[in-house]
C-alpha positions in Angstrom: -101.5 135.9 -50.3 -104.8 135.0 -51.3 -107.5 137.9 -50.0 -110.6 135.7 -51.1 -111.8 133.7 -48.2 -111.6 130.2 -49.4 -114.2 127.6 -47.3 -114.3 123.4 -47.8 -115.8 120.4 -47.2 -114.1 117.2 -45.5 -114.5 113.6 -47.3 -114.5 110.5 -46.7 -110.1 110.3 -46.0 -110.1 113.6 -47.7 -111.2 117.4 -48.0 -113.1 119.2 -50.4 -111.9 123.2 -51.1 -113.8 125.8 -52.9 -111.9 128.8 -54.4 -113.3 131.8 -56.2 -113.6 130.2 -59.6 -113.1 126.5 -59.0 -112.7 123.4 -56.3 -110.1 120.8 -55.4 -110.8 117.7 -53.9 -107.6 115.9 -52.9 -108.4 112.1 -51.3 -105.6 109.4 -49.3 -105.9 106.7 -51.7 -106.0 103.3 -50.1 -102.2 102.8 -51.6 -100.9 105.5 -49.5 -100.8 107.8 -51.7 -102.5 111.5 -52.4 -104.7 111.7 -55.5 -106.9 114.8 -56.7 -109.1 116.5 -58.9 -110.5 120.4 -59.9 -113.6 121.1 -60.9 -114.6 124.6 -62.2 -117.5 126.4 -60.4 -119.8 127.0 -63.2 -123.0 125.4 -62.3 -125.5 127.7 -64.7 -127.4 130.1 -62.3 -124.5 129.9 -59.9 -122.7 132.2 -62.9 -125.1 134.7 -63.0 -124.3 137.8 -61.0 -127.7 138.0 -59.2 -126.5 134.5 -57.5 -124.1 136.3 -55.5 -126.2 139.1 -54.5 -127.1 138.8 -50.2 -129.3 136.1 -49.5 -129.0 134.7 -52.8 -125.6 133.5 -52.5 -126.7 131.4 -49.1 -128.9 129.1 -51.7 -125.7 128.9 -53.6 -123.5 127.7 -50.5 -126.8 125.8 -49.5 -127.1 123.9 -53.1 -122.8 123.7 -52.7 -123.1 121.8 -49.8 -126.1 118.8 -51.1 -125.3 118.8 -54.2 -122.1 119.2 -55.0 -120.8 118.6 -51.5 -122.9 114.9 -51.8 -121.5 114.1 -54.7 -117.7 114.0 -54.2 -118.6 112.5 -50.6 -120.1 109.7 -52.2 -117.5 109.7 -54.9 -114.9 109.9 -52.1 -116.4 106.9 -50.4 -116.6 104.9 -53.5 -112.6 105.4 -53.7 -112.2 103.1 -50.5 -115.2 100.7 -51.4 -113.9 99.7 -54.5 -110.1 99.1 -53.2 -111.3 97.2 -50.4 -114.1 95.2 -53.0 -110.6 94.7 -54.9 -108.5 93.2 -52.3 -111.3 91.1 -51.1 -112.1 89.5 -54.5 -108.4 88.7 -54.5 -108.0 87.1 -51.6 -111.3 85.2 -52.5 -109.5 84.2 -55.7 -106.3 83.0 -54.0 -108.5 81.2 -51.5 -110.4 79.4 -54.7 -107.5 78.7 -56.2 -105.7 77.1 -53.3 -108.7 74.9 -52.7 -108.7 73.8 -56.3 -105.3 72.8 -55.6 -106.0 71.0 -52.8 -109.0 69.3 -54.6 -107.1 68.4 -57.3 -104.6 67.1 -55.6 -106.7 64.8 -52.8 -109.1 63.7 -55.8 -107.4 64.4 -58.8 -110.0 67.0 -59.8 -110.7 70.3 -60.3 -113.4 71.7 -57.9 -116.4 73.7 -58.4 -115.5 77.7 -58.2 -117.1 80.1 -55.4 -118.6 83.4 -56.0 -117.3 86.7 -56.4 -116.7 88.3 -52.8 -119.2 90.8 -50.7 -118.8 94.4 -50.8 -117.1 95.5 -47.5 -118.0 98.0 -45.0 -116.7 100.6 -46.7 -119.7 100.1 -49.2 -121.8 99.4 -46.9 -121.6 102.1 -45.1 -121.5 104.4 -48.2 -125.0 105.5 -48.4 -125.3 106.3 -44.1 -121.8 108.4 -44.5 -123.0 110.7 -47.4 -126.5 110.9 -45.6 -124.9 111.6 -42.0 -121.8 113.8 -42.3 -122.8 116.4 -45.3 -124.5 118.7 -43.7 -122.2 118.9 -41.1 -118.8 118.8 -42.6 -119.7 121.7 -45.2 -117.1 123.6 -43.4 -115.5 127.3 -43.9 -117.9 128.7 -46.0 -116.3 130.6 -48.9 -117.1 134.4 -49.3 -119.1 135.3 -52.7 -117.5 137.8 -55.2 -120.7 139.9 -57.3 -117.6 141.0 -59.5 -115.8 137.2 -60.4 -115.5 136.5 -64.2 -117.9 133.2 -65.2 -115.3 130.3 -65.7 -115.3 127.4 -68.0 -117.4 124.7 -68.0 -116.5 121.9 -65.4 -115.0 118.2 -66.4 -117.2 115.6 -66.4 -116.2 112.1 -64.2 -115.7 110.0 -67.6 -115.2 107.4 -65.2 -118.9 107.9 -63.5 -122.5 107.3 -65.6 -126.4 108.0 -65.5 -126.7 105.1 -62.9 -124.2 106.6 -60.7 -125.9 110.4 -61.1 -129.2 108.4 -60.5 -127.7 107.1 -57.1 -126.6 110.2 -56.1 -129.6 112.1 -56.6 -131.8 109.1 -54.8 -129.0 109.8 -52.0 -129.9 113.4 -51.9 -133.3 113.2 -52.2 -133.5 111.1 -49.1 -131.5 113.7 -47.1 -133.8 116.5 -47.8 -136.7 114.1 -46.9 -135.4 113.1 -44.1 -133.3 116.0 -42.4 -136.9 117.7 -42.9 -138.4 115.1 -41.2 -136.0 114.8 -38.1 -135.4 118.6 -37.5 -138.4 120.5 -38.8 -141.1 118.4 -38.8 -140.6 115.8 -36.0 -140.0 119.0 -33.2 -143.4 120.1 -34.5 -145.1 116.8 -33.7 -142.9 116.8 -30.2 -144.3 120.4 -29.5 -147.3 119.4 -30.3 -148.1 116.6 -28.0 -146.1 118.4 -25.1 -147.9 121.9 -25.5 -150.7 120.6 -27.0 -154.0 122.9 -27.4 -153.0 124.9 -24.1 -150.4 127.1 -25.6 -150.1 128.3 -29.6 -148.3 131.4 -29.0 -144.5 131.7 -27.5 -144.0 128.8 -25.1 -145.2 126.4 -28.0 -142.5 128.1 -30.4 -139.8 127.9 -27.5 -140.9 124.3 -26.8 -140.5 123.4 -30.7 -136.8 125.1 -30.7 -136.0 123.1 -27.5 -136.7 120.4 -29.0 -135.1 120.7 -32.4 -132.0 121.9 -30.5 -132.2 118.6 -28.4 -132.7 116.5 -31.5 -129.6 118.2 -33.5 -127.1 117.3 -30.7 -128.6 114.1 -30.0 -128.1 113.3 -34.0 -124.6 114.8 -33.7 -123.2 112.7 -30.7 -125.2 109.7 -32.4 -123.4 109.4 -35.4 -120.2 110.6 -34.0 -119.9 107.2 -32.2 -118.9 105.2 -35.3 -115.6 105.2 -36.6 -115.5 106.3 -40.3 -117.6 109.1 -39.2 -114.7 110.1 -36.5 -112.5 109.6 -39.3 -114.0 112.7 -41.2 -114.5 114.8 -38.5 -111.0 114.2 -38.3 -110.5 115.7 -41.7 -113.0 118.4 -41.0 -110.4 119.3 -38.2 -107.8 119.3 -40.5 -109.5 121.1 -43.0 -110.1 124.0 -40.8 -106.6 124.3 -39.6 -105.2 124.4 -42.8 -107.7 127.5 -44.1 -107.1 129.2 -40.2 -102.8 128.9 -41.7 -103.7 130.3 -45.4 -106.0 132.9 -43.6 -102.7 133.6 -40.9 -100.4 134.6 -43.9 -98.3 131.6 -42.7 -96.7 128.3 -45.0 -98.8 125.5 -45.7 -96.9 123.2 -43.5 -98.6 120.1 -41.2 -96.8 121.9 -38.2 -97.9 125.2 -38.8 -101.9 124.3 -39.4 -101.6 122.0 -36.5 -100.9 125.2 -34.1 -104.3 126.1 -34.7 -107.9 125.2 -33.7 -110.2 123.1 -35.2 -113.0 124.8 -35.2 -113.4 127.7 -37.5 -115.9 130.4 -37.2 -117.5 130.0 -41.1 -118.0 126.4 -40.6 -121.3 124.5 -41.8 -122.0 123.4 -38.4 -121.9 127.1 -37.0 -124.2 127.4 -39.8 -126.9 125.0 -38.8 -126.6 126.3 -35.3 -127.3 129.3 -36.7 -130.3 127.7 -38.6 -131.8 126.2 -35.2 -131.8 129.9 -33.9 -133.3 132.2 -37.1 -136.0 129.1 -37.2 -137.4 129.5 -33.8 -137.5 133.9 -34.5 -139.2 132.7 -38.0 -141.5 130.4 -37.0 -142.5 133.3 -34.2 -143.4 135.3 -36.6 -145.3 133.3 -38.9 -147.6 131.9 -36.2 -149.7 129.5 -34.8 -152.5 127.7 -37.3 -153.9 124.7 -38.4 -151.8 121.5 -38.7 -151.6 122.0 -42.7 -150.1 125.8 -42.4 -147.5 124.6 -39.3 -146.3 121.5 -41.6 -146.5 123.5 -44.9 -144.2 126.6 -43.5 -141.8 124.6 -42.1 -141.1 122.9 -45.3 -141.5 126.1 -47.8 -139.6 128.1 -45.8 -136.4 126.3 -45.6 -134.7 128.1 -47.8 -135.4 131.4 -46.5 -134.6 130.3 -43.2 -131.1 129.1 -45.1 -130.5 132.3 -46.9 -130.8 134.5 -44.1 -128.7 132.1 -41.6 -125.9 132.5 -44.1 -125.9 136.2 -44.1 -125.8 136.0 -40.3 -123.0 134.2 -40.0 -121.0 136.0 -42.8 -121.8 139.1 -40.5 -120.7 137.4 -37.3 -117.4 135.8 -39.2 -116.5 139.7 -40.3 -117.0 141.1 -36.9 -115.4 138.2 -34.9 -112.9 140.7 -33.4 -115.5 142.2 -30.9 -116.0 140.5 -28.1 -120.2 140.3 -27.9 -120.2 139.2 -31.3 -118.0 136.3 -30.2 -119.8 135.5 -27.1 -123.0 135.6 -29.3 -122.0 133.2 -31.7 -119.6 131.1 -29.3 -122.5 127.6 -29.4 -121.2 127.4 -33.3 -117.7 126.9 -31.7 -119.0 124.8 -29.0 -120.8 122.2 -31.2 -117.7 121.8 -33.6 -116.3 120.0 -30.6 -118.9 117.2 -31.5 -118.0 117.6 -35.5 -114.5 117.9 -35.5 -111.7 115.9 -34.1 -107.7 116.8 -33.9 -106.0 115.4 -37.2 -103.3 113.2 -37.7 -100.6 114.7 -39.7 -101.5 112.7 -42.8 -104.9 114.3 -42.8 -103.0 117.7 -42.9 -101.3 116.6 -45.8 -103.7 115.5 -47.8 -105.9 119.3 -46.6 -102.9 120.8 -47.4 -103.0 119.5 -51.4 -106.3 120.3 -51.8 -106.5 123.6 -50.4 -102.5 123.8 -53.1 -104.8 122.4 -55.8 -107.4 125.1 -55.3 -105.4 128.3 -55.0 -103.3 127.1 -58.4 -106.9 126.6 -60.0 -107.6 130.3 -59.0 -104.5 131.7 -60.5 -103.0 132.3 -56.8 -99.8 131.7 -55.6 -98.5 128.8 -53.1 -97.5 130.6 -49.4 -93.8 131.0 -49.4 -92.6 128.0 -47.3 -95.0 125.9 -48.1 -94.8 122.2 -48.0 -95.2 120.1 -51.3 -96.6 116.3 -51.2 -96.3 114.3 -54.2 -99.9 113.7 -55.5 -101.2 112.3 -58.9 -104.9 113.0 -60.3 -108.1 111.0 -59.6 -109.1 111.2 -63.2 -107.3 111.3 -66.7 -108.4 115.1 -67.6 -107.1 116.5 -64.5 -103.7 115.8 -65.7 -103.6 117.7 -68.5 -105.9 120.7 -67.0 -104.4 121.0 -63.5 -101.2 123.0 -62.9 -98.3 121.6 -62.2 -97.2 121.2 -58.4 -95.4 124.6 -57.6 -92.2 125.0 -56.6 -91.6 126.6 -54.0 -89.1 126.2 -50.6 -90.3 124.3 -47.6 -90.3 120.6 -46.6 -90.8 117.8 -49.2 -93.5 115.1 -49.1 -92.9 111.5 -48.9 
């Protein structure tokens, strides 16, 4: 059994695992069928051993989570645009082609040929899914390990270019800006006009909490309402159930992860919870002053804020046994009911390869009674560098 606590991220119809020296990203094609890919965690600084040191390694999760969490959401998305753009430019063709026909034969000409046809939802939607569910799907944090080896450099996409990195990084940027905006910021201006000049010491920094805590689950119910979103908190469900069996000494198995919750005590959302609460102590202690310093420390100070949040809950994730500590950090579990949903079974497979996928990239072995799905890689170099699919005794994929 694998002692290093693996963590994940759920996709757009897939999840995203992190092991101790690589990740595995396993996706539900439109076909039907289960496709993946590894990528080797070797990300420069991330290497060093200073990045895993306390506090550090929460920039490392933090930087995990946009950036590298971002781009396979995006990536993951793309997968269902394009096969939905496919299908629809097919139809679009039989359609041109039967009205040529029909032209041709009423007039005995050929008739004048349409365009290609729209993007669908999927892509459409693309941009609001990678800028509504990362932070929030980021789930299961994986522990850091000061004594891991560096690993090889990762695989690029050969199928992905500058434009596409470009796109990404616009994508990102605008998260920052904006999540920022709506939960720094914005409660500021809302404390503000509600306290006004009366009040600059603790009821304005309990007013600006309130507020950012009212936003964040406002923002959460929000986007929970449309459907591809429910879809991936569906997957973020999944996701935790399959770590809560690998983490239970138990087979990977649909019906074995399904016995347990979804919510998981290292998830990202516990983490932003977490967030809200170390702000409102931070921002105590910094202090009231004029507009420029209140704006100004609420943006530098984000990533302290983050890298102490993530030693928090690393604490409250290895102390969960004791009963205060779980009463103290029960609103984590309680918001997950807003960000995670129960899976279908197919969403367990498809957690259950990636979380396979990941453990086989860290040199671990499979669970004894594991299930095995058939799968094929998302890109031409994970064949050759991935593992094989073990074998091992349990129930067969379809």
């Amino acid at each position: 059994m694998a002692t290093f606590h693996y963590g994940g991220q759920a996709l757009i119809e897939g999840v995203l695992m992190r092991g101790k020296t690589a990740l595995a990203v396993a996706l539900r094609h439109p076909d039907g069928s289960i496709v993946y890919a590894t990528e080797r965690l070797d990300l420069g600084l991330r290497a060093r051993r200073a990045m895993k040191l306390p506090f550090m390694r929460g920039l490392v999760v933090l930087y995990d989570t946009l950036v590298t969490g971002t781009r396979w959401l995006v990536r993951s998305a793309t997968l269902q645009a394009e096969a939905e753009l496919a299908a629809e430019q097919e139809a679009a063709a039989a359609e041109k082609k039967s009205r040529q026909e029909a032209e041709k034969a009423a007039r005995g000409s050929t008739g004048a040929g349409g365009g290609s046809g729209p993007i669908g939802p999927a892509g459409s939607m693309l941009g609001l899914l990678a800028l509504a569910v990362t932070p929030f799907t980021g789930a299961c944090a994986a522990y850091s390990d000061p004594d891991s080896a560096a690993p090889e450099s990762p695989p690029q996409d050969s199928s992905l270019g500058k434009g596409w990195q470009v796109a990404v990084g616009g994508m990102l940027l605008m998260a920052l800006v904006l999540g920022i905006g709506i939960f720094f910021l914005l409660p500021l201006l809302l404390a503000q006009l509600a306290v006004g000049g009366a009040d600059r010491g603790l009821a304005f920094q309990l007013t600006e909490g309130l507020i950012r805590v009212v936003i964040f689950i406002a923002y959460l119910v929000l986007i929970a309402q449309a459907a591809d979103i429910r879809r991936t908190f569906q997957y973020h469900g999944a996701e935790h159930q399959t770590i809560h069996a690998l983490e239970a000494g138990g087979p990977l198995t649909p019906d074995a992860a399904r016995q347990y919750p979804t919510a998981h005590p290292r998830c990202g959302t516990e983490f932003l919870v977490v967030v809200l609460i170390v702000s409102i102590v931070v921002f105590a202690l910094v202090g009231s002053g004029p507009p420029w310093w209140l704006i100004g420390t609420r943006v530098v100070l984000v990533p302290v804020i983050a890298a102490v949040s993530y030693e928090v809950l690393q604490f409250g994730a290895r102390h969960r046994r004791h009963a205060l500590v779980r009463w103290l950090w029960s609103p984590g579990i309680w918001v997950q009911a807003i960000t995670t949903r129960q899976p279908s079974p197919d969403m367990n497979e498809v957690a259950i390869v990636s979380l396979q996928k990941a453990l086989l990239a860290d040199g671990n072995e499979i669970p004894a009674g594991s299930s095995v799905f058939e799968s094929r890689p998302l890109r031409p170099e994970d064949a050759g560098g991935a593992r094989a699919a073990p074998d091992v005794a349990g129930e067969s994929g379809r």
